[in-house]
mmCIF file of the N, C-alpha and C atoms, coordinates in Angstrom:
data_MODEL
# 
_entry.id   MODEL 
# 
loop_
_atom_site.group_PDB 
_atom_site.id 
_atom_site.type_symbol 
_atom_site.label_atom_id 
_atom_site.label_alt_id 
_atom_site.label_comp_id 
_atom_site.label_asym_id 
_atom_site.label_entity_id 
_atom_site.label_seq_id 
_atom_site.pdbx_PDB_ins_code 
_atom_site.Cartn_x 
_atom_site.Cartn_y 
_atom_site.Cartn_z 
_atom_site.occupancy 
_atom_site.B_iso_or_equiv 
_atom_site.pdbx_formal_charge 
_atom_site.auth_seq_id 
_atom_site.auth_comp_id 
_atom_site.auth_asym_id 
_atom_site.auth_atom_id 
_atom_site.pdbx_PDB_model_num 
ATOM 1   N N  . UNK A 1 1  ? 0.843   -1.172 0.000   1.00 0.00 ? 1  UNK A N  1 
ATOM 2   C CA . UNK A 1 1  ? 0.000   0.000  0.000   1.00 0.00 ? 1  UNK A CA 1 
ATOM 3   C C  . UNK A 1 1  ? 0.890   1.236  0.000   1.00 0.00 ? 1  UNK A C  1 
ATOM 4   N N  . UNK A 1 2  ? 0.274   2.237  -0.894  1.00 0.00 ? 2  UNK A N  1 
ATOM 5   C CA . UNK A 1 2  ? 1.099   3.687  -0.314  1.00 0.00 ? 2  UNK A CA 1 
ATOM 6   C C  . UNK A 1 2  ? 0.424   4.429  0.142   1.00 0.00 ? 2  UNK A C  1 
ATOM 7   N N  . UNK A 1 3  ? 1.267   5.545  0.524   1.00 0.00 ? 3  UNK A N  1 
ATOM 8   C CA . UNK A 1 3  ? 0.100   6.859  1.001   1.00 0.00 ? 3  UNK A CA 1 
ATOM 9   C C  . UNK A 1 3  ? 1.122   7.839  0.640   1.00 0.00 ? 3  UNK A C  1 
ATOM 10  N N  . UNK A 1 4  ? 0.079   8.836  0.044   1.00 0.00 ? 4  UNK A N  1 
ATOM 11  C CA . UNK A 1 4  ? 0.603   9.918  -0.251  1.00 0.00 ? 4  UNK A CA 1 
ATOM 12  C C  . UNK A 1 4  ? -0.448  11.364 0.866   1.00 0.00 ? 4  UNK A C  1 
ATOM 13  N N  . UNK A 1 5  ? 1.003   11.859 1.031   1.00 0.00 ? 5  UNK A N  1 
ATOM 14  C CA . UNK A 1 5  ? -0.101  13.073 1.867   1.00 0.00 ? 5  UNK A CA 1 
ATOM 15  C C  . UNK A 1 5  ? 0.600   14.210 1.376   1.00 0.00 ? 5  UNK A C  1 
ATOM 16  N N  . UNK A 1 6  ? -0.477  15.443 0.784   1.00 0.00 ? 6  UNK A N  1 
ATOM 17  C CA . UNK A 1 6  ? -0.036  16.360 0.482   1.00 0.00 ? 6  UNK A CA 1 
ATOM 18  C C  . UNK A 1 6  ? -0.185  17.836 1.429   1.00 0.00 ? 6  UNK A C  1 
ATOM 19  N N  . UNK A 1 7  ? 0.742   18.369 1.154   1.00 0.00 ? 7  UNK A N  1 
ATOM 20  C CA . UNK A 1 7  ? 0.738   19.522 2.118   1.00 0.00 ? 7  UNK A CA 1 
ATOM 21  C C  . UNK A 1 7  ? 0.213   20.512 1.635   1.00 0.00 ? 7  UNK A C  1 
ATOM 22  N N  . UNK A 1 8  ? -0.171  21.284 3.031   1.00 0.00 ? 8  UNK A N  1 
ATOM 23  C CA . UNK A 1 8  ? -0.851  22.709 2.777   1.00 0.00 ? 8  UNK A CA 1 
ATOM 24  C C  . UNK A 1 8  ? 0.217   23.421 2.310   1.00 0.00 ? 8  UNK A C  1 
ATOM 25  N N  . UNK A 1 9  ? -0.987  24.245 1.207   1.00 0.00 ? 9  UNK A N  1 
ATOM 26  C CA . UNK A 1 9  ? -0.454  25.456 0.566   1.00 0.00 ? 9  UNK A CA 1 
ATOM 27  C C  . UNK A 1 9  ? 0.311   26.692 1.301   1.00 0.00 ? 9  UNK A C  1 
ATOM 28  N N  . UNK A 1 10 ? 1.614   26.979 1.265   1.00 0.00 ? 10 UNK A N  1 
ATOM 29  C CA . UNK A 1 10 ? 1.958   28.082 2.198   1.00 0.00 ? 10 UNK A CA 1 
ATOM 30  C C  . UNK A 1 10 ? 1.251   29.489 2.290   1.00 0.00 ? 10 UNK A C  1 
ATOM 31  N N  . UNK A 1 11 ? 0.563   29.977 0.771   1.00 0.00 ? 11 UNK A N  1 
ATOM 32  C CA . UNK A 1 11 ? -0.005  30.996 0.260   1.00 0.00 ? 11 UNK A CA 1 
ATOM 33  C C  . UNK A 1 11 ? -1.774  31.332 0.892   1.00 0.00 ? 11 UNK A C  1 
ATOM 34  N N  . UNK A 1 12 ? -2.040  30.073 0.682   1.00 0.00 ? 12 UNK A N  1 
ATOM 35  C CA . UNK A 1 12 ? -3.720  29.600 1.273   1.00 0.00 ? 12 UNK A CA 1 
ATOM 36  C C  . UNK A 1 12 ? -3.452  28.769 2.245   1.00 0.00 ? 12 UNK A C  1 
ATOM 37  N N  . UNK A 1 13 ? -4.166  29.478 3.142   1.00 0.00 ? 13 UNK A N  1 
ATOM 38  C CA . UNK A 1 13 ? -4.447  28.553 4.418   1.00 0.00 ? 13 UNK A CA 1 
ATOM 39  C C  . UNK A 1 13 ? -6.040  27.430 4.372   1.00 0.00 ? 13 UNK A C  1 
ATOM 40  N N  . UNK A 1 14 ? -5.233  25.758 4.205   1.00 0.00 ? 14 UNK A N  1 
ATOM 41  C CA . UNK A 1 14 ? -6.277  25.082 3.706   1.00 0.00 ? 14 UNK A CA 1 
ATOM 42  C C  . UNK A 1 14 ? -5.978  23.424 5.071   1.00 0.00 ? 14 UNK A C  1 
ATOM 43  N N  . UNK A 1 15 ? -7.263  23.237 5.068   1.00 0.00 ? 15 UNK A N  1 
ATOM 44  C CA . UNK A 1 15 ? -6.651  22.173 6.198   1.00 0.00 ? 15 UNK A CA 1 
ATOM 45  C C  . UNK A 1 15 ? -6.251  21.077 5.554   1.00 0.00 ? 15 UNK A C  1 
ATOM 46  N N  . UNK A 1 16 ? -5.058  20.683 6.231   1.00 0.00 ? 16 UNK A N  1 
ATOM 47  C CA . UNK A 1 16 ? -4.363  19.091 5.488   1.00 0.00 ? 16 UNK A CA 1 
ATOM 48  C C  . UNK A 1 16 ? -4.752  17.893 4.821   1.00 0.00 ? 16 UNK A C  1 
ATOM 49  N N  . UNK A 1 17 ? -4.872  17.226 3.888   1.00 0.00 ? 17 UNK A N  1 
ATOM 50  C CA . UNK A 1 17 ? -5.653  16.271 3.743   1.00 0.00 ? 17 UNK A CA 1 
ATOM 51  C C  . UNK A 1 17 ? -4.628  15.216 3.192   1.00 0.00 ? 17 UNK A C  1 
ATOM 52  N N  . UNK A 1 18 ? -5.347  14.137 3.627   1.00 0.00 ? 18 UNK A N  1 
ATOM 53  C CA . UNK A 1 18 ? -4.477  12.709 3.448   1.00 0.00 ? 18 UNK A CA 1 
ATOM 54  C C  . UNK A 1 18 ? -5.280  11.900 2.096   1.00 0.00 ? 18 UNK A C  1 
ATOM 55  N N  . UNK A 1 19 ? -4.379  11.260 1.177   1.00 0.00 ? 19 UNK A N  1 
ATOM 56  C CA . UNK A 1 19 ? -4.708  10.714 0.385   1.00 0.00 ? 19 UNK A CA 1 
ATOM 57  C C  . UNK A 1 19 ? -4.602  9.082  0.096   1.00 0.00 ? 19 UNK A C  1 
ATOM 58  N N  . UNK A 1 20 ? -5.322  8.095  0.535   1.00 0.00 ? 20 UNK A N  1 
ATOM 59  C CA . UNK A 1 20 ? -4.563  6.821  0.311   1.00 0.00 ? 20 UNK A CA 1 
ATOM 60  C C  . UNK A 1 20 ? -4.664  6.174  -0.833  1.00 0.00 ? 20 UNK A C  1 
ATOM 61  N N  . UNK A 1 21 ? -3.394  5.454  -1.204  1.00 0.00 ? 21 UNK A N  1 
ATOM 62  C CA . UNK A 1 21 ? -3.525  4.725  -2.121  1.00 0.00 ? 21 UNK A CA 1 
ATOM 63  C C  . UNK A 1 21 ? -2.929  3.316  -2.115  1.00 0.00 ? 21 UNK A C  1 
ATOM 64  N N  . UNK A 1 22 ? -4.176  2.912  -2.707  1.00 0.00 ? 22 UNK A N  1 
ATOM 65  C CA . UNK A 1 22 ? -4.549  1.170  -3.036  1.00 0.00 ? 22 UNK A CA 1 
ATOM 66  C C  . UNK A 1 22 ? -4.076  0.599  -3.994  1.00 0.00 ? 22 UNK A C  1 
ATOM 67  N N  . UNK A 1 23 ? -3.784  -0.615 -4.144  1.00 0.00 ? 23 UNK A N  1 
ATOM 68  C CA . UNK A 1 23 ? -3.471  -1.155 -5.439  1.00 0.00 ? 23 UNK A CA 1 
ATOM 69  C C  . UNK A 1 23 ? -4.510  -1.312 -6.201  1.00 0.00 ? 23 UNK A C  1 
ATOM 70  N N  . UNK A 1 24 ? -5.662  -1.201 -5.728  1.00 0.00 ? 24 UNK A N  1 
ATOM 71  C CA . UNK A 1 24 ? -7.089  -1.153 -6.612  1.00 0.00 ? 24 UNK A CA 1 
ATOM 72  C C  . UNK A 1 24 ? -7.188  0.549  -7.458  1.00 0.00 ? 24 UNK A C  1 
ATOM 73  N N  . UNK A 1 25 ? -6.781  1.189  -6.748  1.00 0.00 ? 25 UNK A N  1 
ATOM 74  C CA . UNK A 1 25 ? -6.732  2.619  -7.211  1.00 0.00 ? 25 UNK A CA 1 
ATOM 75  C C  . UNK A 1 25 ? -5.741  3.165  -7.872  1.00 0.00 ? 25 UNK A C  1 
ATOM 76  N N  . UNK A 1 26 ? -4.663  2.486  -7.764  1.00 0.00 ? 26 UNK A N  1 
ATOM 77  C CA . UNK A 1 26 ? -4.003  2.770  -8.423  1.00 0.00 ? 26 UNK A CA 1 
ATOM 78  C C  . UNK A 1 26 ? -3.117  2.987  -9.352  1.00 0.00 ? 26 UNK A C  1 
ATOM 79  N N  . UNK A 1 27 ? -3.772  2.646  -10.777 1.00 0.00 ? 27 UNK A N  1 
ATOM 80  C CA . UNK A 1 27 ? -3.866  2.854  -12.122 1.00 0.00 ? 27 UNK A CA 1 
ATOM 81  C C  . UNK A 1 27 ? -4.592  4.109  -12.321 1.00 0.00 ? 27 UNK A C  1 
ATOM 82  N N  . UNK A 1 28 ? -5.821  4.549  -11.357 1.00 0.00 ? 28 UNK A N  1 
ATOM 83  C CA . UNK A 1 28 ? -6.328  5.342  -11.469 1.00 0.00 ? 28 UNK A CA 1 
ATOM 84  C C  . UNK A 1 28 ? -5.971  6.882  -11.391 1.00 0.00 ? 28 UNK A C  1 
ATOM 85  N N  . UNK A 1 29 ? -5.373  6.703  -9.933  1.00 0.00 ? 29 UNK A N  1 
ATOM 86  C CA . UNK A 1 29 ? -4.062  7.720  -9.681  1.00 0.00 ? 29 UNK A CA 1 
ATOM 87  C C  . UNK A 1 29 ? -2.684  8.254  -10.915 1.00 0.00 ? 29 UNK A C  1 
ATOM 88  N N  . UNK A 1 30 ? -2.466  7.564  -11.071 1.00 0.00 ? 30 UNK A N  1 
ATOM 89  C CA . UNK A 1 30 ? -1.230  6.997  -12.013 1.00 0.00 ? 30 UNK A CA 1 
ATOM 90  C C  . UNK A 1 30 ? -1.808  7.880  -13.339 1.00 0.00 ? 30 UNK A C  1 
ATOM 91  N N  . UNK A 1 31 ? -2.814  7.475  -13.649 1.00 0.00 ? 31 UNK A N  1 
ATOM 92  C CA . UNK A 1 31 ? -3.601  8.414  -15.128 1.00 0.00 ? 31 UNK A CA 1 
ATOM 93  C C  . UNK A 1 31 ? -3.910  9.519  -14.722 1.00 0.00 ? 31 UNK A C  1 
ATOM 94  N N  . UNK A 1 32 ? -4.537  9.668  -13.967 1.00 0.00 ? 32 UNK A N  1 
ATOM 95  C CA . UNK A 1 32 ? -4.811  11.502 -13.006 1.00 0.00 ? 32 UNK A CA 1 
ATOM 96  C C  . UNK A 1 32 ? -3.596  12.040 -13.170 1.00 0.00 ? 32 UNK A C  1 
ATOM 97  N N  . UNK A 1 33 ? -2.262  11.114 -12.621 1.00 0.00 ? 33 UNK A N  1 
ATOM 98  C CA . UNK A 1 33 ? -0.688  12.327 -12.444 1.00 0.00 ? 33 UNK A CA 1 
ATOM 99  C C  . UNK A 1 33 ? -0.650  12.384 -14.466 1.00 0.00 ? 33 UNK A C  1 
ATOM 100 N N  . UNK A 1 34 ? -0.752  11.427 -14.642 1.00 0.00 ? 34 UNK A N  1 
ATOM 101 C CA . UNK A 1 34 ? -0.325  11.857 -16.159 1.00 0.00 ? 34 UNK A CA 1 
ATOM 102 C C  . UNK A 1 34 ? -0.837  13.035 -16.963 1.00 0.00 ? 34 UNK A C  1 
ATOM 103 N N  . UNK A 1 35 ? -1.917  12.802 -16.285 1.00 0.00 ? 35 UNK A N  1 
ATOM 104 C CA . UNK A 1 35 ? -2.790  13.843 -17.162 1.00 0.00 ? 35 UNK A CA 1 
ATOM 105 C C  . UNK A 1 35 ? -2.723  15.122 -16.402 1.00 0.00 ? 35 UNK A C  1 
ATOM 106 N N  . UNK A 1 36 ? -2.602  15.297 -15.238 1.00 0.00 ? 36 UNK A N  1 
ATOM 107 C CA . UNK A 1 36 ? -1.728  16.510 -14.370 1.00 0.00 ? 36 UNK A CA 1 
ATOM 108 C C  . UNK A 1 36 ? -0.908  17.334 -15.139 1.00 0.00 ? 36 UNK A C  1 
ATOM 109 N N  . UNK A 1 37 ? 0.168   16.748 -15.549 1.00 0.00 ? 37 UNK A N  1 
ATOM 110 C CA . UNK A 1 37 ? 1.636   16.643 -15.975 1.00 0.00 ? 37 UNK A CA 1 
ATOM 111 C C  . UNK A 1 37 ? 1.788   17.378 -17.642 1.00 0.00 ? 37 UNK A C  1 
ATOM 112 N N  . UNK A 1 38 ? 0.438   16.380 -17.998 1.00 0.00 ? 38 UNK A N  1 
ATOM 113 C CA . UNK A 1 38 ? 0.156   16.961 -19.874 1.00 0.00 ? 38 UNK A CA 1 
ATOM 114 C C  . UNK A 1 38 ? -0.618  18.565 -19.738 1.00 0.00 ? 38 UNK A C  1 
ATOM 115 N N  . UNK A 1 39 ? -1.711  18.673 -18.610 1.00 0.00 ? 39 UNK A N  1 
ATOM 116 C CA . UNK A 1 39 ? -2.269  20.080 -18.368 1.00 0.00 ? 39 UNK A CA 1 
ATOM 117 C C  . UNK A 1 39 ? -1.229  20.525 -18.099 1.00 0.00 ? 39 UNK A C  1 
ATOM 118 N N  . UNK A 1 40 ? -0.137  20.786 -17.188 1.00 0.00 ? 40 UNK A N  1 
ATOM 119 C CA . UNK A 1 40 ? 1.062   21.460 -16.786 1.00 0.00 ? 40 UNK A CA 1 
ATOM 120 C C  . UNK A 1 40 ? 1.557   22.221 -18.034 1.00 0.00 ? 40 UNK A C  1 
ATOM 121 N N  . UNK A 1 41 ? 2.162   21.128 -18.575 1.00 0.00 ? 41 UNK A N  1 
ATOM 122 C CA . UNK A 1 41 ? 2.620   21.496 -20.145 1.00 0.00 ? 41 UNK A CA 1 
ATOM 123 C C  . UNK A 1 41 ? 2.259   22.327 -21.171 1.00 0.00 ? 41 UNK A C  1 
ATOM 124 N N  . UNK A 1 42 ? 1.106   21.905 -21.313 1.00 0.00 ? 42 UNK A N  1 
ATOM 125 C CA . UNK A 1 42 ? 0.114   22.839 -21.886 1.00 0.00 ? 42 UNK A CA 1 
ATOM 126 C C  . UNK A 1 42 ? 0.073   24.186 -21.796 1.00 0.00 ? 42 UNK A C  1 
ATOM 127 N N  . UNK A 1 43 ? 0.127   24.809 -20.324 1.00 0.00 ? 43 UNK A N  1 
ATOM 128 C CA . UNK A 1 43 ? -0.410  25.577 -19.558 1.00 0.00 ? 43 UNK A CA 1 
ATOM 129 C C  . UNK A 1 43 ? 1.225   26.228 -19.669 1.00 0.00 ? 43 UNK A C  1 
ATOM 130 N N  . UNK A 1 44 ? 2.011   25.877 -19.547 1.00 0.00 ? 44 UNK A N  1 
ATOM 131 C CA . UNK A 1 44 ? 3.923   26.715 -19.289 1.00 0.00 ? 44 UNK A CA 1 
ATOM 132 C C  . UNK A 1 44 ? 3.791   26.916 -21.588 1.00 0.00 ? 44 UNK A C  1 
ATOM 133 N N  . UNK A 1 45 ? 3.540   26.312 -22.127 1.00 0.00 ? 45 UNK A N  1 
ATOM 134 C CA . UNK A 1 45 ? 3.621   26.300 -23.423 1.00 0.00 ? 45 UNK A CA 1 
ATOM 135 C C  . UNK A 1 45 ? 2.895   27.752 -24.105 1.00 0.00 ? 45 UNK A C  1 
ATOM 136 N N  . UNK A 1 46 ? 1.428   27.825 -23.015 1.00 0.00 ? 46 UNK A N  1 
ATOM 137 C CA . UNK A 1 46 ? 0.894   28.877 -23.434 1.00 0.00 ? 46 UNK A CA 1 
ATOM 138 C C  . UNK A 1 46 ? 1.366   30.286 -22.987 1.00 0.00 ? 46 UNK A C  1 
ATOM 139 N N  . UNK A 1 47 ? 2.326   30.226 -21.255 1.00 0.00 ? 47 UNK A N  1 
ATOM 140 C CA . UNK A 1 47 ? 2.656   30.965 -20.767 1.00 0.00 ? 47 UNK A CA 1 
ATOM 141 C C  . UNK A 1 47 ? 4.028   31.393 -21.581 1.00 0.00 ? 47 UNK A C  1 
ATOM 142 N N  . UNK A 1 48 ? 4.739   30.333 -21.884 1.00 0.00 ? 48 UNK A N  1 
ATOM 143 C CA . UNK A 1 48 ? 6.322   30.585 -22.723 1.00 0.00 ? 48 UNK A CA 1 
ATOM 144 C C  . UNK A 1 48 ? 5.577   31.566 -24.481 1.00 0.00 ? 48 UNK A C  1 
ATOM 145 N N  . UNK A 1 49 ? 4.643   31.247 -24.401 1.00 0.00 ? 49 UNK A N  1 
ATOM 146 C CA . UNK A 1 49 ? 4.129   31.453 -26.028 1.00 0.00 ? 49 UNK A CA 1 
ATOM 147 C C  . UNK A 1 49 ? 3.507   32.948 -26.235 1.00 0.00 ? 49 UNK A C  1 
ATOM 148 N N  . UNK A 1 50 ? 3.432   33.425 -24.736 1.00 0.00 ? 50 UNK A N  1 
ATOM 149 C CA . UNK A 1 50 ? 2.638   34.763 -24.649 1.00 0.00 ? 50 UNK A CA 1 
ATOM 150 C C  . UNK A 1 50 ? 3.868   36.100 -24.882 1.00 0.00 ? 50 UNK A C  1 
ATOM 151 N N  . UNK A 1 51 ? 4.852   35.365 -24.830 1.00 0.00 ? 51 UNK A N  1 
ATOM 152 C CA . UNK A 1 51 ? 6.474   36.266 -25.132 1.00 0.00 ? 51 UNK A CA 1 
ATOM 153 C C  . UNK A 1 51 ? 6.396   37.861 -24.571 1.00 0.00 ? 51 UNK A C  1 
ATOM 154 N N  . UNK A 1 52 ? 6.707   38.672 -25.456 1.00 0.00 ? 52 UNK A N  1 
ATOM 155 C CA . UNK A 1 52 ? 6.963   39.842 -24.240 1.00 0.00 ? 52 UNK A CA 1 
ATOM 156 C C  . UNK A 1 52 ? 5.928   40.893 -24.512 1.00 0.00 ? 52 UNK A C  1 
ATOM 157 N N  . UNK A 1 53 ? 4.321   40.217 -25.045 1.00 0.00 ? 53 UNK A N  1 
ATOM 158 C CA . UNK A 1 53 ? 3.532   40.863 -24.746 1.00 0.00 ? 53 UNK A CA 1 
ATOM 159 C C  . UNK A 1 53 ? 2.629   40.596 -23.419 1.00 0.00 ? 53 UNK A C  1 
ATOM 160 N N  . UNK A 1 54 ? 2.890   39.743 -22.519 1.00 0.00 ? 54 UNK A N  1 
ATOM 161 C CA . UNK A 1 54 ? 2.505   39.056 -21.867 1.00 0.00 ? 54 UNK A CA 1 
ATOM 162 C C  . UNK A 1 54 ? 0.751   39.180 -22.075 1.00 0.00 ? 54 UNK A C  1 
ATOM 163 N N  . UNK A 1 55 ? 0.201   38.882 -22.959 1.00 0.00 ? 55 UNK A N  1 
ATOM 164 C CA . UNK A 1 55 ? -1.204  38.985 -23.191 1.00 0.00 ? 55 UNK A CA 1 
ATOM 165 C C  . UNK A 1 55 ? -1.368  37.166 -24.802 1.00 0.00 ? 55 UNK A C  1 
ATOM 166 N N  . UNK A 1 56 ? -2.592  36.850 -23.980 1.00 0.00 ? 56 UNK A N  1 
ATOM 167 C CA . UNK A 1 56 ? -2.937  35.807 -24.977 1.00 0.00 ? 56 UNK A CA 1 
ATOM 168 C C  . UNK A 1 56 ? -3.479  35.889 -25.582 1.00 0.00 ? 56 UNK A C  1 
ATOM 169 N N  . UNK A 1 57 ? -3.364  35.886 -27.088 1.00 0.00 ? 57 UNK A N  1 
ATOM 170 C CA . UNK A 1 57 ? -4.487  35.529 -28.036 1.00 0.00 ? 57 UNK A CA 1 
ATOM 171 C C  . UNK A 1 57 ? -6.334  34.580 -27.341 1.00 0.00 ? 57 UNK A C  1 
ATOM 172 N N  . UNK A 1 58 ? -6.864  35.394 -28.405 1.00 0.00 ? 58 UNK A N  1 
ATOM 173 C CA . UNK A 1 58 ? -8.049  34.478 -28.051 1.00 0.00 ? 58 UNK A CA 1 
ATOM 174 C C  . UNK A 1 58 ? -8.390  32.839 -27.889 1.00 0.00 ? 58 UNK A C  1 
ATOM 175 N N  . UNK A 1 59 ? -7.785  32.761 -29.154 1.00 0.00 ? 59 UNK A N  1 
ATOM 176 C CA . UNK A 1 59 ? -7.461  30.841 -29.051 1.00 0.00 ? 59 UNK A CA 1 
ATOM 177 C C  . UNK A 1 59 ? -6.693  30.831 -27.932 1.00 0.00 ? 59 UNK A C  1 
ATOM 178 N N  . UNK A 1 60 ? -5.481  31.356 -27.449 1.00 0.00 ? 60 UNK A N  1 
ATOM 179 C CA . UNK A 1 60 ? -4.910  30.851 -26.626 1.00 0.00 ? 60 UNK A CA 1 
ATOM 180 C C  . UNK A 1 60 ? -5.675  30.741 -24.967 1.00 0.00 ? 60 UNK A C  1 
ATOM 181 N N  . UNK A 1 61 ? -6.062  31.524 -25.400 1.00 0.00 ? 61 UNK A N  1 
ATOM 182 C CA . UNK A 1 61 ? -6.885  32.144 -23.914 1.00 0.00 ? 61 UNK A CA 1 
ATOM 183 C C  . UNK A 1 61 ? -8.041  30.997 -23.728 1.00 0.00 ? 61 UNK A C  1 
ATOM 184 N N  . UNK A 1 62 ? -9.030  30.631 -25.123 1.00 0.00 ? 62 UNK A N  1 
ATOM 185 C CA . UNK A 1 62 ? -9.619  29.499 -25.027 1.00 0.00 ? 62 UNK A CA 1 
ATOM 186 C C  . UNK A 1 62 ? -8.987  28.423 -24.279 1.00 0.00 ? 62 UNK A C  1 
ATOM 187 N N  . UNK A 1 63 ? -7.869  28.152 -24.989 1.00 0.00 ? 63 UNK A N  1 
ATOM 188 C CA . UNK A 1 63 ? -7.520  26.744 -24.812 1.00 0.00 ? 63 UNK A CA 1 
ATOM 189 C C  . UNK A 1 63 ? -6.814  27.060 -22.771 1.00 0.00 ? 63 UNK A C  1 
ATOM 190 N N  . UNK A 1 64 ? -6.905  28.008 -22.369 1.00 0.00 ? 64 UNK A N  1 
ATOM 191 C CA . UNK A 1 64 ? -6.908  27.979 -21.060 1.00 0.00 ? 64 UNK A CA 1 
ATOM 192 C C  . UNK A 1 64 ? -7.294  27.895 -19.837 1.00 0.00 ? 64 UNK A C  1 
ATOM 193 N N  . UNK A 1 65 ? -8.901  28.243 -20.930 1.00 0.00 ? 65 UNK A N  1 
ATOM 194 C CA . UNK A 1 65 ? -10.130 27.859 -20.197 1.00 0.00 ? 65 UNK A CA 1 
ATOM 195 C C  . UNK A 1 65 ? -10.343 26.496 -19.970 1.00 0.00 ? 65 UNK A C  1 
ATOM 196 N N  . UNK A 1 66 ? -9.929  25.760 -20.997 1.00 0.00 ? 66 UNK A N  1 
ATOM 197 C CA . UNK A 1 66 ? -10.500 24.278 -21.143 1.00 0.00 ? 66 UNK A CA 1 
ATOM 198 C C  . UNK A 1 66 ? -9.245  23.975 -20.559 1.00 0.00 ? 66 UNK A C  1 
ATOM 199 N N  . UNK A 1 67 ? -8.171  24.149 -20.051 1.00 0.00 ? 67 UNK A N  1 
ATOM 200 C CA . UNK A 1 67 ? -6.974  23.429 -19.349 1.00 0.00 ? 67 UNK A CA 1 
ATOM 201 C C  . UNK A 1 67 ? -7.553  23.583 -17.602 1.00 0.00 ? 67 UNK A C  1 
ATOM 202 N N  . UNK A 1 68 ? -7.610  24.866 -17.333 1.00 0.00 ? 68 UNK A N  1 
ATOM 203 C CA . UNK A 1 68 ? -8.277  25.057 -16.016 1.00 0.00 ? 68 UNK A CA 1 
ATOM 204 C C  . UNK A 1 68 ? -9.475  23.830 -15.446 1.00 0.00 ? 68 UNK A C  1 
ATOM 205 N N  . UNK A 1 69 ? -10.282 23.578 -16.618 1.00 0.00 ? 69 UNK A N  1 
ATOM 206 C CA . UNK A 1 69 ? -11.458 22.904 -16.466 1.00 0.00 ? 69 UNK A CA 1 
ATOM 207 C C  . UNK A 1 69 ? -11.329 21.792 -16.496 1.00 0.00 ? 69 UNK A C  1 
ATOM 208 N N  . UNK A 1 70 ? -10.072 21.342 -17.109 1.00 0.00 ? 70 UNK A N  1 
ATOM 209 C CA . UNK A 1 70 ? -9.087  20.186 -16.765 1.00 0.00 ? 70 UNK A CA 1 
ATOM 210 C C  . UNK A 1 70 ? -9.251  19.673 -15.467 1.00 0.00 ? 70 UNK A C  1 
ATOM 211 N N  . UNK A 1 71 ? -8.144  20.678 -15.141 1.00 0.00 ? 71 UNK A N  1 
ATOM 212 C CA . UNK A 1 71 ? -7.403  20.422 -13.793 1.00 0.00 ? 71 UNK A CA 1 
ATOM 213 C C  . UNK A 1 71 ? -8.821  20.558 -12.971 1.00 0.00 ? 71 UNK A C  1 
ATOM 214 N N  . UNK A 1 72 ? -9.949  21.130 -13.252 1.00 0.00 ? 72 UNK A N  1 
ATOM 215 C CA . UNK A 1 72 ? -10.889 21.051 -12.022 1.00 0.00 ? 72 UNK A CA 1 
ATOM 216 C C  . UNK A 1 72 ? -11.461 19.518 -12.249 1.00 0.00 ? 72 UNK A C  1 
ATOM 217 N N  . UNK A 1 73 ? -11.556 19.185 -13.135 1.00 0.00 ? 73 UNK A N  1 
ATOM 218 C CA . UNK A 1 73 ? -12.170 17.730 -13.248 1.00 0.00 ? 73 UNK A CA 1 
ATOM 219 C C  . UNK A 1 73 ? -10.942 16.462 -12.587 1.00 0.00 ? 73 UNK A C  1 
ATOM 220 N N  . UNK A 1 74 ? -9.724  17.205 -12.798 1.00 0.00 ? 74 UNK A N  1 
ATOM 221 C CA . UNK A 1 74 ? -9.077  15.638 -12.215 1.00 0.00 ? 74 UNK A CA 1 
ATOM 222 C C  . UNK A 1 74 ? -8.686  16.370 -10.523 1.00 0.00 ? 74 UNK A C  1 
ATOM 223 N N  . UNK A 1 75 ? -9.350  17.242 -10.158 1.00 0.00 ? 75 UNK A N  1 
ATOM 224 C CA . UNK A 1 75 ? -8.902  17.288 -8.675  1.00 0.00 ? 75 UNK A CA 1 
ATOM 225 C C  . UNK A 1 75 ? -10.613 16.829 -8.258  1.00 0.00 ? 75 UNK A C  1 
ATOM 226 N N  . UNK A 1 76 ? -11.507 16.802 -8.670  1.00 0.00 ? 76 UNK A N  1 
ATOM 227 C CA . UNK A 1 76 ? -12.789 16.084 -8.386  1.00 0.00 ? 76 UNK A CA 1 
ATOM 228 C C  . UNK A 1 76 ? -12.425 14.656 -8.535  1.00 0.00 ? 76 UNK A C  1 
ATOM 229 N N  . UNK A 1 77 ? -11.526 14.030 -9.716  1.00 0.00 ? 77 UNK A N  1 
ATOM 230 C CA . UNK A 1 77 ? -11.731 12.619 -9.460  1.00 0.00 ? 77 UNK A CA 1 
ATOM 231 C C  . UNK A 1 77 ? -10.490 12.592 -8.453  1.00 0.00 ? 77 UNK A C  1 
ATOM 232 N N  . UNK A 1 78 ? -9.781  12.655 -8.378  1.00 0.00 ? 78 UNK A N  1 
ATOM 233 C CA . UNK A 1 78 ? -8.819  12.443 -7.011  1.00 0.00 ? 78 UNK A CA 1 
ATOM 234 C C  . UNK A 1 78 ? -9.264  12.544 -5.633  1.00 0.00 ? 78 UNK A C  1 
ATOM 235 N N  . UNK A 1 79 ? -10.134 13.617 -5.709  1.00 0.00 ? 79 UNK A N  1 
ATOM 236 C CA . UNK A 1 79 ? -10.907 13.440 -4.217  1.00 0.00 ? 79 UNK A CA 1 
ATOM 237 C C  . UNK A 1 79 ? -11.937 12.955 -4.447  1.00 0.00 ? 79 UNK A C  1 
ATOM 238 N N  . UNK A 1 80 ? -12.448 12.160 -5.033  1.00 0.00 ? 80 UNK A N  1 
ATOM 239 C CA . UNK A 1 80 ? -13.805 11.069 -4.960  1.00 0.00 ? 80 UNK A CA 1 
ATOM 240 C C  . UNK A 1 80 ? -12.483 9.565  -4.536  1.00 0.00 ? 80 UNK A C  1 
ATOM 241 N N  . UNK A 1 81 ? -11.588 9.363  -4.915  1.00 0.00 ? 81 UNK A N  1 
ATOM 242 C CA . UNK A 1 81 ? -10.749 8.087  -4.587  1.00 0.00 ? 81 UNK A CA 1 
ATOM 243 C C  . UNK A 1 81 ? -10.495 8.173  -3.266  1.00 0.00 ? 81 UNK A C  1 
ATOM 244 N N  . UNK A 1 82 ? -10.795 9.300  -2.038  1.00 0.00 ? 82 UNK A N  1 
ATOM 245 C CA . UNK A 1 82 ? -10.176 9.082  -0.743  1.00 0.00 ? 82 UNK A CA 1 
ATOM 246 C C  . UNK A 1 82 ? -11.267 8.186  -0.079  1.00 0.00 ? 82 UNK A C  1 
# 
């Protein structure tokens, strides 16, 4: 078995929460970090891409919406696995 526990944010004050993980869960986990990792990317690609106007195009700005909405959907399935 593992456990992963992640820490509070230094910036936001949020109370601690513990995460366990199962060998039943975790493939599930495992695809959540991946897909973490690909939003990340995404998201530094659009920031590296905004160059020294620091302003995004509309597409870009789209596609930031739908990265955000990402990351809100895989921090809902991560906390439905505790």
């Amino acid at each position: 078995m593992f456990m992963l526990k992640s820490e509070p944010n230094m910036m936001i004050e949020m109370a601690e929460r513990t995460l366990i993980t199962t060998w039943e869960n975790r493939s599930e986990i495992l695809e959540i970090m991946r897909k973490a990792v690909h939003v990340s990317q995404e998201m530094q690609y659009l920031w590296s891409g905004s160059g020294y106007t620091n302003r995004l195009t509309q597409e870009d700005t789209d596609q930031l919406v739908g990265l955000l909405d990402q990351m809100g959907d895989l921090g809902e399935k991560l906390s439905s696995l505790r």
